[in-house]
N, C-alpha and C positions, 0 to 999 in steps of 0.2 A: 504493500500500500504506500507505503514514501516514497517508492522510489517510482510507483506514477505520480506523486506530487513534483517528486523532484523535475521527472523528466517534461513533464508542462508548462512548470516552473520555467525551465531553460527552452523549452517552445516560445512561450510569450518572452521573456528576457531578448532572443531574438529577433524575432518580427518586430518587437517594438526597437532592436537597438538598427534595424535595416528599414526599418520605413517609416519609423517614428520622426514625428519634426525635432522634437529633441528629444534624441537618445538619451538612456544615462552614460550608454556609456558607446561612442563613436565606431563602426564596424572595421572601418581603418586602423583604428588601436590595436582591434583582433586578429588582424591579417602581418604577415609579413614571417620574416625569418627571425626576428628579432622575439616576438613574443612564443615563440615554437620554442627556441634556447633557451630563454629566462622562466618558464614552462618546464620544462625538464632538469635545469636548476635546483629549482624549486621543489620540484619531486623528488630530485637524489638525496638533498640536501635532508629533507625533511624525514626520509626513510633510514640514513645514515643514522638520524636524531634518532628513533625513534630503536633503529636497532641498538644502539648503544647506550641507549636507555632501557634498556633489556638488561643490561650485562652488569648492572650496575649492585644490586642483589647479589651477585653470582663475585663479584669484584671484593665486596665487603665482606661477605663470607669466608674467601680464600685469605684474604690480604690483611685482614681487622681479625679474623677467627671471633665474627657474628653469628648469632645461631641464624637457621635457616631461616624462621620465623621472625625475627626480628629485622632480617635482613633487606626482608619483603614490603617490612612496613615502610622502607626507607624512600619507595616511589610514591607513598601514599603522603607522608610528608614532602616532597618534590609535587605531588600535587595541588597541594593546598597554597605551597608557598607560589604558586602560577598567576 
């Protein structure tokens, strides 16, 4: 079910950014080679984050000799503090 909100969402987003008198956001902005690389930037960057913020637990554990359980909390505080 979200993800037909989402994908209508980004239908009218769209139509209104290609035929709207004013866009929010211009369809020229979206085109090019320039936002394709800052686009995929963006995604490595963010999955690197996200993988290494995996390991971070596992890090405290070996290196601090954290129990398992505590160790785990340690993203939950990294959450909070976001």
């Amino acid at each position: 079910m979200p993800e037909g909100v989402a994908v209508i969402a980004l239908v009218l987003f769209l139509l209104r950014a290609k035929y709207g008198a004013n866009p929010y956001i211009p369809m020229r902005l979206l085109h090019g080679r320039g936002f394709g690389v800052m686009h995929l930037l963006n995604f490595l960057f963010g999955a690197a984050a996200i993988g290494f913020g995996a390991l971070i637990p596992l890090y405290a554990h070996d290196r601090f000799e954290i129990p398992v359980l505590e160790s785990g909390t340690l993203l939950a505080a990294r959450a909070v503090g976001r």
